[in-house]
PDB file of N, CA, C and O in Angstrom, chain B, residues numbered from 101:
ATOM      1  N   UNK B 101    -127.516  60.680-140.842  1.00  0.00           N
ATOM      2  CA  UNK B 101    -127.146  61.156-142.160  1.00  0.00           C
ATOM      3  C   UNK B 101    -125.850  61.948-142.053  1.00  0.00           C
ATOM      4  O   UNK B 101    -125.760  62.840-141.209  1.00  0.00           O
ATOM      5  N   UNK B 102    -124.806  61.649-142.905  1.00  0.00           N
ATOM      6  CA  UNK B 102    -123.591  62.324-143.091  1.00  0.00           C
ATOM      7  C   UNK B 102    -123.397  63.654-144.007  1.00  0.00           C
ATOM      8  O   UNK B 102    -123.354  63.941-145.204  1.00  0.00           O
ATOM      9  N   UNK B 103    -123.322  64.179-142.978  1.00  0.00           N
ATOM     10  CA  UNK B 103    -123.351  65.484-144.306  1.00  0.00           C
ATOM     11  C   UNK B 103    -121.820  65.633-145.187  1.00  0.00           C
ATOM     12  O   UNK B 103    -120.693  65.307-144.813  1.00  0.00           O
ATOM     13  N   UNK B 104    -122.232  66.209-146.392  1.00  0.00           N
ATOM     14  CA  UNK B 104    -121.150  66.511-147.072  1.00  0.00           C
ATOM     15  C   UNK B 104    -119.977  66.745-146.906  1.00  0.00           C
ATOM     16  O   UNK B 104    -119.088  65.941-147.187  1.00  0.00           O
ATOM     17  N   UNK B 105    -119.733  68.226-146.278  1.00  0.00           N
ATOM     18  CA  UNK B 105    -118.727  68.236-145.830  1.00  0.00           C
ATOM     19  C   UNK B 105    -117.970  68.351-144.861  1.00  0.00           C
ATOM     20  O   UNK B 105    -117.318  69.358-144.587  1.00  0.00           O
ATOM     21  N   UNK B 106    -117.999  67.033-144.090  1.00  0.00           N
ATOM     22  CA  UNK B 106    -117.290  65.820-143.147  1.00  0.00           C
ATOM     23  C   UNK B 106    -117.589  66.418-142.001  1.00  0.00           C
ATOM     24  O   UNK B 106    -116.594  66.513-141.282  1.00  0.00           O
ATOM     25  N   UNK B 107    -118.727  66.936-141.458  1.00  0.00           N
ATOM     26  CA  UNK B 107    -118.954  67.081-140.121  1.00  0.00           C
ATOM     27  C   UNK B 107    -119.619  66.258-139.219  1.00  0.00           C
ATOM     28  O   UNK B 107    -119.786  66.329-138.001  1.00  0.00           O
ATOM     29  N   UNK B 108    -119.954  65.486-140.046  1.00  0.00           N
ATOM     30  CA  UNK B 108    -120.326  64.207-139.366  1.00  0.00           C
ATOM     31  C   UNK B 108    -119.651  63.178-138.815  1.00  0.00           C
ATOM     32  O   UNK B 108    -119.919  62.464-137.849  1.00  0.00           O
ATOM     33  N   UNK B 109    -118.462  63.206-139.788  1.00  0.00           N
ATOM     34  CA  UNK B 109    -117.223  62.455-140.038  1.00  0.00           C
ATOM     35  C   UNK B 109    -116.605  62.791-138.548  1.00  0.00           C
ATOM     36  O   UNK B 109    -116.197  61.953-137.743  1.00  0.00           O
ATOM     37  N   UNK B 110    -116.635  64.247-138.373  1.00  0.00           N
ATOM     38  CA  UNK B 110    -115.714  64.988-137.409  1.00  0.00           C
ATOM     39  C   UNK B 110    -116.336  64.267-135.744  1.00  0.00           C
ATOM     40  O   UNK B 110    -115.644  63.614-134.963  1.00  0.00           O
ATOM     41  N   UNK B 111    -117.687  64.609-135.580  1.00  0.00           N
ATOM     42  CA  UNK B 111    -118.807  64.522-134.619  1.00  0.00           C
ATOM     43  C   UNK B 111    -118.701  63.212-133.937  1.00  0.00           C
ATOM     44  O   UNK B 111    -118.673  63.010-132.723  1.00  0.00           O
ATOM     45  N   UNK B 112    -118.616  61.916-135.394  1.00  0.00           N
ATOM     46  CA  UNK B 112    -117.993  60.802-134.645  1.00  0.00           C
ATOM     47  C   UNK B 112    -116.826  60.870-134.093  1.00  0.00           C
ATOM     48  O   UNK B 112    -116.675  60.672-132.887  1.00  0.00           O
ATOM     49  N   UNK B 113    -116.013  61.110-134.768  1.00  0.00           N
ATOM     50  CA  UNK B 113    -114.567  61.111-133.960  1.00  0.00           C
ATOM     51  C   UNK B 113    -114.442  61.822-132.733  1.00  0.00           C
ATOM     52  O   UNK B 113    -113.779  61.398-131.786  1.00  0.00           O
ATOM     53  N   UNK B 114    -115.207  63.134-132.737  1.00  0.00           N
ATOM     54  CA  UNK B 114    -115.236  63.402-131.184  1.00  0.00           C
ATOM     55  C   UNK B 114    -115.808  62.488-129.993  1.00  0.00           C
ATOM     56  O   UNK B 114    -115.316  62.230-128.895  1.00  0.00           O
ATOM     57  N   UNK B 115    -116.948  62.110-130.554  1.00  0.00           N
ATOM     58  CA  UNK B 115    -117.397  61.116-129.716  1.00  0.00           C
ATOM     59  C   UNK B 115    -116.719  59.837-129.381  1.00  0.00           C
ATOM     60  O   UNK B 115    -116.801  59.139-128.371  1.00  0.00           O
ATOM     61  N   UNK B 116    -116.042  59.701-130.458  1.00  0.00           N
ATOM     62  CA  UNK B 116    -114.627  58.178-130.081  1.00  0.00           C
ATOM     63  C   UNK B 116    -114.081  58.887-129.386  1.00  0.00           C
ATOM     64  O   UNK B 116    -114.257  58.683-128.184  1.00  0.00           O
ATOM     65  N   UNK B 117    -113.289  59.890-129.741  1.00  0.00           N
ATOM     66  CA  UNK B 117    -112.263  60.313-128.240  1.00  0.00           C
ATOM     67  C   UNK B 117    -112.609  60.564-126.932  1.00  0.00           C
ATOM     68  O   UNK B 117    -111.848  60.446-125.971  1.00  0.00           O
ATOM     69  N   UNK B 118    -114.184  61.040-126.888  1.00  0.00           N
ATOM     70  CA  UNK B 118    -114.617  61.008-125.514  1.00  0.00           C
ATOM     71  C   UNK B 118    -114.522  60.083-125.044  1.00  0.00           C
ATOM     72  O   UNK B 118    -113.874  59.932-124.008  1.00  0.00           O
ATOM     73  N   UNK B 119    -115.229  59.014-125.743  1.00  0.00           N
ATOM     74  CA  UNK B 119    -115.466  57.648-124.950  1.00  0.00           C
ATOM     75  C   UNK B 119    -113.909  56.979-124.933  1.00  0.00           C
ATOM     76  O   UNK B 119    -113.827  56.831-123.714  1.00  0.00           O
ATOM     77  N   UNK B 120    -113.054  56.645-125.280  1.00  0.00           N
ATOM     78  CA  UNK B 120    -112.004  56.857-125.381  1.00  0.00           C
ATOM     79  C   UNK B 120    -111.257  57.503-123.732  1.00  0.00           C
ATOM     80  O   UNK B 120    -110.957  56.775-122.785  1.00  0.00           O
ATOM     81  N   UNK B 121    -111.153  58.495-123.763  1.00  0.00           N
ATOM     82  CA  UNK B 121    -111.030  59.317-122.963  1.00  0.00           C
ATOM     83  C   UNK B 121    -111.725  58.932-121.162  1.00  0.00           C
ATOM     84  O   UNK B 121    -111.132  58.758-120.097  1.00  0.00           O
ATOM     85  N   UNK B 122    -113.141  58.923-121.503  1.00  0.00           N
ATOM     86  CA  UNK B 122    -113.785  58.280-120.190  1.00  0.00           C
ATOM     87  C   UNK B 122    -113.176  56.691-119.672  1.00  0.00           C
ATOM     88  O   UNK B 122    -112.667  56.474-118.572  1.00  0.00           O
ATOM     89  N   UNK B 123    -113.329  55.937-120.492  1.00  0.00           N
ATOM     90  CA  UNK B 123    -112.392  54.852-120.523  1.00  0.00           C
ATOM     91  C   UNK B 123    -111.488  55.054-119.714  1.00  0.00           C
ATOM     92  O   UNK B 123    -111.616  54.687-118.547  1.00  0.00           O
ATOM     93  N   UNK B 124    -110.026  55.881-120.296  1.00  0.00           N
ATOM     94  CA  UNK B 124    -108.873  55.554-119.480  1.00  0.00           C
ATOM     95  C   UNK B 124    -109.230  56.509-117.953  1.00  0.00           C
ATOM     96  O   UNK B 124    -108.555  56.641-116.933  1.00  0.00           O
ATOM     97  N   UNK B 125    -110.412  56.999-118.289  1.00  0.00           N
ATOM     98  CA  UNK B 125    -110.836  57.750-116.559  1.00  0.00           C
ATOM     99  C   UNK B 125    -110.821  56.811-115.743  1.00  0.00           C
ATOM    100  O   UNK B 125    -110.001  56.598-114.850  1.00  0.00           O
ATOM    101  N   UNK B 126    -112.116  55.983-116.155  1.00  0.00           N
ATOM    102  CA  UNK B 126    -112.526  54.935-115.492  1.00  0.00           C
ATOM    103  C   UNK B 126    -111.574  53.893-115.023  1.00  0.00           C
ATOM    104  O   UNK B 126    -111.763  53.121-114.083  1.00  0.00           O
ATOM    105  N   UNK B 127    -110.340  53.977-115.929  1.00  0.00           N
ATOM    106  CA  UNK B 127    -108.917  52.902-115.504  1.00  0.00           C
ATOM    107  C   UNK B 127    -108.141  53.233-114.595  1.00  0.00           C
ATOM    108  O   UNK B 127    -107.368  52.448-114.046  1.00  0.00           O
ATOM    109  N   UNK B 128    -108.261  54.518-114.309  1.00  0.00           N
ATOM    110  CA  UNK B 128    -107.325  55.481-113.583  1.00  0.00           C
ATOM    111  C   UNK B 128    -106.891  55.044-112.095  1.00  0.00           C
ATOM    112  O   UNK B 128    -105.799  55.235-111.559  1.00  0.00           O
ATOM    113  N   UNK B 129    -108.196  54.317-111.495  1.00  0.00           N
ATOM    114  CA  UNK B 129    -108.003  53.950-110.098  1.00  0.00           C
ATOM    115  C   UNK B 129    -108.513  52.401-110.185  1.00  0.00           C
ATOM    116  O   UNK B 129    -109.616  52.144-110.667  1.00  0.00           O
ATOM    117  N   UNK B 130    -107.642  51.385-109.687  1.00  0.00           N
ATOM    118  CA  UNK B 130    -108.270  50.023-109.712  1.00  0.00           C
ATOM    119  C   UNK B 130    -109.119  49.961-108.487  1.00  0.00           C
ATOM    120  O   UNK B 130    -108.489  49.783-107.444  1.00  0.00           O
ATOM    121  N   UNK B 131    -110.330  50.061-108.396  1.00  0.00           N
ATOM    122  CA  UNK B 131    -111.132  49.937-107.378  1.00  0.00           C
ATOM    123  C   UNK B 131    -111.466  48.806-107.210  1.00  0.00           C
ATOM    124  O   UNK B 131    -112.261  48.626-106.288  1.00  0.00           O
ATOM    125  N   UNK B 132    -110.870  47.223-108.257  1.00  0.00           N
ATOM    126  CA  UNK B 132    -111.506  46.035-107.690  1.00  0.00           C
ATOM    127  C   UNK B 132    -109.892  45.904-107.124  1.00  0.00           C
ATOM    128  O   UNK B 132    -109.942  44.804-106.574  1.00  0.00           O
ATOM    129  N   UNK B 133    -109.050  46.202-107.018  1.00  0.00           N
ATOM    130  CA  UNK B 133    -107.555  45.970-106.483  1.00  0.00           C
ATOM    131  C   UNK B 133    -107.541  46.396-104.822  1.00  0.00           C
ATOM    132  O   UNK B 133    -106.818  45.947-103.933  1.00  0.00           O
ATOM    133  N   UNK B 134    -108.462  47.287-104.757  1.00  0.00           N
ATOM    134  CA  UNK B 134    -108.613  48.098-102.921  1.00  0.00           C
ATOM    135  C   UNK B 134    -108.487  46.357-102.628  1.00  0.00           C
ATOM    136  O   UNK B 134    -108.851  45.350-103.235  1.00  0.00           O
ATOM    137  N   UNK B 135    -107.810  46.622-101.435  1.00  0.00           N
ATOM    138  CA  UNK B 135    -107.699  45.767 -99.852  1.00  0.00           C
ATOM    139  C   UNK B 135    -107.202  43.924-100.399  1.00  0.00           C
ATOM    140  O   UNK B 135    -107.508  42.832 -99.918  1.00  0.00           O
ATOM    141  N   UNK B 136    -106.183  44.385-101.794  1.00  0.00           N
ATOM    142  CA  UNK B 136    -105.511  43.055-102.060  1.00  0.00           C
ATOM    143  C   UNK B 136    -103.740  43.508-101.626  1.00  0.00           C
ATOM    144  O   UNK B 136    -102.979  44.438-101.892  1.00  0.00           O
ATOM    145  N   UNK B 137    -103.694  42.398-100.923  1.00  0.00           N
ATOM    146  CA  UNK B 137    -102.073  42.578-100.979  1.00  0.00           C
ATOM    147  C   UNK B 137    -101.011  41.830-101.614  1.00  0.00           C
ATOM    148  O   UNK B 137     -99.844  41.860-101.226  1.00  0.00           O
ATOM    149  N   UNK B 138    -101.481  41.085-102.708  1.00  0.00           N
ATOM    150  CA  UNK B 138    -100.616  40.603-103.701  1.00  0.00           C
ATOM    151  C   UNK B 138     -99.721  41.561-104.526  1.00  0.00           C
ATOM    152  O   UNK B 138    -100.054  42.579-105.134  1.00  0.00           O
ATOM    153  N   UNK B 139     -98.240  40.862-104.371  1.00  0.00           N
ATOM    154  CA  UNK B 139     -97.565  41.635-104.928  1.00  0.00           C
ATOM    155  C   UNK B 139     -96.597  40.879-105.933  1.00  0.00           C
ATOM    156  O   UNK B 139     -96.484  39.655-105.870  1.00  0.00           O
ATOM    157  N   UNK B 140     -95.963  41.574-106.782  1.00  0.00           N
ATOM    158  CA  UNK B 140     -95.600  40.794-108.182  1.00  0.00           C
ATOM    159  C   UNK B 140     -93.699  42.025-107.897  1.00  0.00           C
ATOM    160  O   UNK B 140     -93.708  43.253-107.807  1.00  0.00           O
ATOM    161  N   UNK B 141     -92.601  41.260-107.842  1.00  0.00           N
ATOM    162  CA  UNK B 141     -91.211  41.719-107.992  1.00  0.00           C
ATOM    163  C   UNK B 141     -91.335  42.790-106.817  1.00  0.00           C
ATOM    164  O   UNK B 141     -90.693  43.827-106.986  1.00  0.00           O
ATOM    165  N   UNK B 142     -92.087  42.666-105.635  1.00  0.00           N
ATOM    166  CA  UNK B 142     -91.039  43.381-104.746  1.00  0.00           C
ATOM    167  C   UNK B 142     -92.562  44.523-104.641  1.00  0.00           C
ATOM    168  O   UNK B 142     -92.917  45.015-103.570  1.00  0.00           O
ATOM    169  N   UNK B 143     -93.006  44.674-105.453  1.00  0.00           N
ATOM    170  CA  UNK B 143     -93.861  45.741-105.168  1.00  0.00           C
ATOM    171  C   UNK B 143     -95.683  45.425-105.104  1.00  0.00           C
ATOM    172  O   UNK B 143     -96.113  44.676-105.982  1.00  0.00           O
ATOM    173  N   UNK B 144     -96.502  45.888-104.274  1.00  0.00           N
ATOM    174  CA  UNK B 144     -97.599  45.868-104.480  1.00  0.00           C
ATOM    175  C   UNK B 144     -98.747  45.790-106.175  1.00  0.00           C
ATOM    176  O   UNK B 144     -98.548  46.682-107.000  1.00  0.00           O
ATOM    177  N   UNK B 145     -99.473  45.066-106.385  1.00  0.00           N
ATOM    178  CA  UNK B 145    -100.293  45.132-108.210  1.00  0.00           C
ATOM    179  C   UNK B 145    -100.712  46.524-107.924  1.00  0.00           C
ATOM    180  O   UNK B 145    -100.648  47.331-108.852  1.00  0.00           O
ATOM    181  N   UNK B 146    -100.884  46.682-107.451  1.00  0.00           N
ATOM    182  CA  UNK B 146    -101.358  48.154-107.756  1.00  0.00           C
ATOM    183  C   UNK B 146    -100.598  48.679-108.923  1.00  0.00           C
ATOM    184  O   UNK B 146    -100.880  48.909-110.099  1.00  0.00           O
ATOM    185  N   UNK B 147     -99.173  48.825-107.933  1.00  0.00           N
ATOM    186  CA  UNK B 147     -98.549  49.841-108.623  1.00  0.00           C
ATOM    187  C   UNK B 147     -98.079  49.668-109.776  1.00  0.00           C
ATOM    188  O   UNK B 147     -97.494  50.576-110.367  1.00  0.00           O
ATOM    189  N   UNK B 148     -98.326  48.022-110.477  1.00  0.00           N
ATOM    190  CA  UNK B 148     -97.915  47.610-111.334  1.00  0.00           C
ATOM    191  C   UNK B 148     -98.915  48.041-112.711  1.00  0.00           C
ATOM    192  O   UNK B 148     -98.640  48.186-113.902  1.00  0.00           O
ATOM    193  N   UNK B 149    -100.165  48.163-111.953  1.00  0.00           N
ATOM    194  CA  UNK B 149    -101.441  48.636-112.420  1.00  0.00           C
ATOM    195  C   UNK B 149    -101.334  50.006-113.198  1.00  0.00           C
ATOM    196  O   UNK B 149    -101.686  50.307-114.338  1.00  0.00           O
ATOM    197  N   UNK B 150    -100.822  50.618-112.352  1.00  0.00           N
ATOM    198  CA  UNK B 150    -100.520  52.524-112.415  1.00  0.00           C
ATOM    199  C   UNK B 150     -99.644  52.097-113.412  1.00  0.00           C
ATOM    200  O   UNK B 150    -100.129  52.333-114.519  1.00  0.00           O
ATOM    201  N   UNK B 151     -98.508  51.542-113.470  1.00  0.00           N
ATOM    202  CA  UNK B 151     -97.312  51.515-114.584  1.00  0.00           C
ATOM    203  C   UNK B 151     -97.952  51.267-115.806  1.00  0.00           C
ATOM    204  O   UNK B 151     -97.671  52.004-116.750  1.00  0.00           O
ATOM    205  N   UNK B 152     -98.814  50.305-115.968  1.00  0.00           N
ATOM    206  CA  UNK B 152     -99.642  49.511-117.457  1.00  0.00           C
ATOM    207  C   UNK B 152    -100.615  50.929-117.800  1.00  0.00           C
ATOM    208  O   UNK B 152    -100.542  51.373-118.946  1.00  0.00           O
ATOM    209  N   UNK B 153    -101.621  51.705-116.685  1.00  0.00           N
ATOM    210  CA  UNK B 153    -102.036  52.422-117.296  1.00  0.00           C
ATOM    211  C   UNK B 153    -101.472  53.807-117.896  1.00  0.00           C
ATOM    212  O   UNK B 153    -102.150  54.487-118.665  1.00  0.00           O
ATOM    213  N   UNK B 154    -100.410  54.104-117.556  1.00  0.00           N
ATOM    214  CA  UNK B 154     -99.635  55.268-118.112  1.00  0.00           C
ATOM    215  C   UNK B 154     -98.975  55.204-119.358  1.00  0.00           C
ATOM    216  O   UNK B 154     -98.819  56.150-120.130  1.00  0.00           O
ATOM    217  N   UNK B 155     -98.502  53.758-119.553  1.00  0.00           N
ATOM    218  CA  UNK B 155     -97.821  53.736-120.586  1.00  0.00           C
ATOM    219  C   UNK B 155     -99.139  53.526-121.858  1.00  0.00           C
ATOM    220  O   UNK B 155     -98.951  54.013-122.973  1.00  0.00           O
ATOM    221  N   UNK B 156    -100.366  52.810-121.560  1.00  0.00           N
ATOM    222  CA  UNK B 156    -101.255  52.933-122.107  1.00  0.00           C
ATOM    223  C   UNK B 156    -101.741  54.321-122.328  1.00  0.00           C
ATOM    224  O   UNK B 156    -102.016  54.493-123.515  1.00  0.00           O
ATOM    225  N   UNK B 157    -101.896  55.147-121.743  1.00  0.00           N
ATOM    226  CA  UNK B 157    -102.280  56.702-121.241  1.00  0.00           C
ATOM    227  C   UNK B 157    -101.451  56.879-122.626  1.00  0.00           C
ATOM    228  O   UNK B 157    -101.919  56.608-123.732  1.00  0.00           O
ATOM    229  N   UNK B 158    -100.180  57.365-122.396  1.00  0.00           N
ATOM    230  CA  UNK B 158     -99.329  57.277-123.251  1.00  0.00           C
ATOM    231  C   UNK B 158     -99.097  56.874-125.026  1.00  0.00           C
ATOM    232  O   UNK B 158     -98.820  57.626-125.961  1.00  0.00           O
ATOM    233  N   UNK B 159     -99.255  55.911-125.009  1.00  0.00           N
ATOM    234  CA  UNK B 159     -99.933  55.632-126.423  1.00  0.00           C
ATOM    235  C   UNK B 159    -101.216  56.220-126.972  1.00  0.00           C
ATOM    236  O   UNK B 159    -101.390  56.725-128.081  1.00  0.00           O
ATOM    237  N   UNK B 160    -102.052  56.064-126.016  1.00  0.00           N
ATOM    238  CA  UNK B 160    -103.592  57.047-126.592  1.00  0.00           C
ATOM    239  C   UNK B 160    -102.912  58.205-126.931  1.00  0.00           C
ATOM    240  O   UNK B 160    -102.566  58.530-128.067  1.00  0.00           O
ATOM    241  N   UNK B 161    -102.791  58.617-126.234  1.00  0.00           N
ATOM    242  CA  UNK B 161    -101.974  60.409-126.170  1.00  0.00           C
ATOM    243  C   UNK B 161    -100.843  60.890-127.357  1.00  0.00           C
ATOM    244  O   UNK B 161    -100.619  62.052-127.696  1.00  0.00           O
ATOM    245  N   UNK B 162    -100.258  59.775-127.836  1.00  0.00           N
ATOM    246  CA  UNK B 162     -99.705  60.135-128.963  1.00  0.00           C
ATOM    247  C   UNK B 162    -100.276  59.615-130.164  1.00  0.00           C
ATOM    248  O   UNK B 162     -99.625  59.666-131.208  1.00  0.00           O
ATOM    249  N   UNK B 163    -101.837  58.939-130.119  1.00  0.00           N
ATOM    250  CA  UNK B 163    -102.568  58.666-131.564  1.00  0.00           C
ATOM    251  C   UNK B 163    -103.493  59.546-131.347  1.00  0.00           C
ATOM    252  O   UNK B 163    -104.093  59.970-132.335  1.00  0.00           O
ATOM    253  N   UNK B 164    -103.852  60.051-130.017  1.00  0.00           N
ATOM    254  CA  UNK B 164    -104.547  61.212-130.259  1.00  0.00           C
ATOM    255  C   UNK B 164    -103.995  62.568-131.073  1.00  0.00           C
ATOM    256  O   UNK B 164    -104.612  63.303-131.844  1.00  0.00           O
ATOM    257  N   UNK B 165    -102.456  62.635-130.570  1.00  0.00           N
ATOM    258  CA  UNK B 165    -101.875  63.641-131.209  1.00  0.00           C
ATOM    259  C   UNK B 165    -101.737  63.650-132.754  1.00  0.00           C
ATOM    260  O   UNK B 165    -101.378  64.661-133.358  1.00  0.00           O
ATOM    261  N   UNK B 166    -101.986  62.683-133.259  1.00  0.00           N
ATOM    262  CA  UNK B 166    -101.494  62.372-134.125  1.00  0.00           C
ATOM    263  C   UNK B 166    -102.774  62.154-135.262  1.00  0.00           C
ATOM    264  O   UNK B 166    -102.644  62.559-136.417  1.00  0.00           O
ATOM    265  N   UNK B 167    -103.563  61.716-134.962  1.00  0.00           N
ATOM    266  CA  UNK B 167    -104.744  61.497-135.841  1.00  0.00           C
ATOM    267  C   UNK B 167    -106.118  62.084-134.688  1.00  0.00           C
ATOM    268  O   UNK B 167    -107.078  61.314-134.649  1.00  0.00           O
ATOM    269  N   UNK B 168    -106.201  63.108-133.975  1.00  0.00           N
ATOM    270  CA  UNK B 168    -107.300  63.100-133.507  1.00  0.00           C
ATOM    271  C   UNK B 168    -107.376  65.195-132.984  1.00  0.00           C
ATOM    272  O   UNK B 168    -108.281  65.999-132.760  1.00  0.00           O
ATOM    273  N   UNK B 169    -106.111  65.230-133.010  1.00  0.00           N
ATOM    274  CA  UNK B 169    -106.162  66.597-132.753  1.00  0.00           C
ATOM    275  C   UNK B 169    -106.505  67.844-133.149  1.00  0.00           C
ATOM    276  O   UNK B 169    -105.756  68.496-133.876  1.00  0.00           O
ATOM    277  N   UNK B 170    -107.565  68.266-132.753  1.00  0.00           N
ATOM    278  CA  UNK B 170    -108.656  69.654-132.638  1.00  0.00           C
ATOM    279  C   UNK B 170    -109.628  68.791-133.360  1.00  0.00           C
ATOM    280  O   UNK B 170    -110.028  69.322-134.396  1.00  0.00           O
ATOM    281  N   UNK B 171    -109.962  68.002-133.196  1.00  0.00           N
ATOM    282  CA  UNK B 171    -111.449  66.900-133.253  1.00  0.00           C
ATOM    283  C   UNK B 171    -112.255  68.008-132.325  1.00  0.00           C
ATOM    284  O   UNK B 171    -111.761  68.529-131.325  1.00  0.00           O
ATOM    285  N   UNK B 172    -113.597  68.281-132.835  1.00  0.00           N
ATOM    286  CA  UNK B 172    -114.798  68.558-132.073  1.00  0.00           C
ATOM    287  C   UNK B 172    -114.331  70.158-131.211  1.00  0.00           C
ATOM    288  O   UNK B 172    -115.000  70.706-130.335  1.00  0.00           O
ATOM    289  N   UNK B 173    -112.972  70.652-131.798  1.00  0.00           N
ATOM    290  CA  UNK B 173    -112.459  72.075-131.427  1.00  0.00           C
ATOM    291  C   UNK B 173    -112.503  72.944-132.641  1.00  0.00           C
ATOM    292  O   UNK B 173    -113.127  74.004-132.639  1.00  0.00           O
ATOM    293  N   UNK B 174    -111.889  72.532-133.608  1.00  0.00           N
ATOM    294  CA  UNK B 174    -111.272  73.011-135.172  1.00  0.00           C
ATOM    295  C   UNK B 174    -112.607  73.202-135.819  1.00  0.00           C
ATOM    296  O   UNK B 174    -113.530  72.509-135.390  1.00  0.00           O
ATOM    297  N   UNK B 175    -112.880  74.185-136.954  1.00  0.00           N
ATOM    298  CA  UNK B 175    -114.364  74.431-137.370  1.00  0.00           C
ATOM    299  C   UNK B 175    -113.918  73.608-138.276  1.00  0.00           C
ATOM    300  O   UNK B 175    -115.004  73.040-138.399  1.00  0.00           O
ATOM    301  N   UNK B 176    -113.019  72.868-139.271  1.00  0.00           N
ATOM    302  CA  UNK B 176    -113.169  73.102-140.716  1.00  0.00           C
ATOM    303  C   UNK B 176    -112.613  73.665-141.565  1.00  0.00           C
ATOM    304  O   UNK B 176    -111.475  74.133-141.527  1.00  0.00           O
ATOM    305  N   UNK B 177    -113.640  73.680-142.731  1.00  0.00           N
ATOM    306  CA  UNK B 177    -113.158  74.460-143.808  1.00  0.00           C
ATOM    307  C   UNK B 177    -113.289  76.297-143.763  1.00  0.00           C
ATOM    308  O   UNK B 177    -113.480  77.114-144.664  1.00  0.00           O
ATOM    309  N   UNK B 178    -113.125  76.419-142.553  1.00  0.00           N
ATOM    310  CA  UNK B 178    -113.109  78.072-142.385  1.00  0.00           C
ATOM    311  C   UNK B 178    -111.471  78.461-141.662  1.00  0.00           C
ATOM    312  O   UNK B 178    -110.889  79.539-141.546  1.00  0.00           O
ATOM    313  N   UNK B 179    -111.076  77.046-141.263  1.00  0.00           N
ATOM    314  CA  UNK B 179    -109.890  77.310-140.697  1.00  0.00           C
ATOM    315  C   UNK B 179    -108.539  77.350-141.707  1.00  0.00           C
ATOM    316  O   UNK B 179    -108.232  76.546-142.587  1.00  0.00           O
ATOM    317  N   UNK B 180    -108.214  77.920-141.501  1.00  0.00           N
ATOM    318  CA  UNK B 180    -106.740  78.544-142.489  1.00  0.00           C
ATOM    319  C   UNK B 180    -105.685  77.213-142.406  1.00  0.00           C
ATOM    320  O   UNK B 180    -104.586  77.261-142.957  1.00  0.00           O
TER     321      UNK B 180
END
């Protein structure tokens, strides 16, 4: 049940950004990439790996800023 005024609203969205959040944890290290040595322009996938997730990192990080910030911090309608 959603309560009136939008704390429910809020509660999900924290919970998207967590999961969200755990996500790009979980991306952080390619653990099915350990003990491959294919490499793409000179450099190991890995590191090509690390490049895709930062700039991804990156984008979260500025829609978080942008539509998600003081989610599940901010009270509300008590805040000025």
């Amino acid at each position: 049940m959603v309560e009136s005024n939008g704390t429910g609203r809020h509660r999900i969205e924290a919970v998207g950004w967590a999961v969200v959040a755990a996500v790009l944890v979980a991306l952080a290290i390619p653990w099915f990439m350990w003990g491959s040595s294919a490499t793409v322009a000179g450099l190991p996938v890995w590191v090509w790996w690390h490049v895709g997730w930062l700039c991804l990192t990156a984008v979260v990080f500025a829609a978080f800023v942008r539509y998600g910030w003081g989610v599940g911090i901010t009270g509300g309608s008590a805040d000025g």
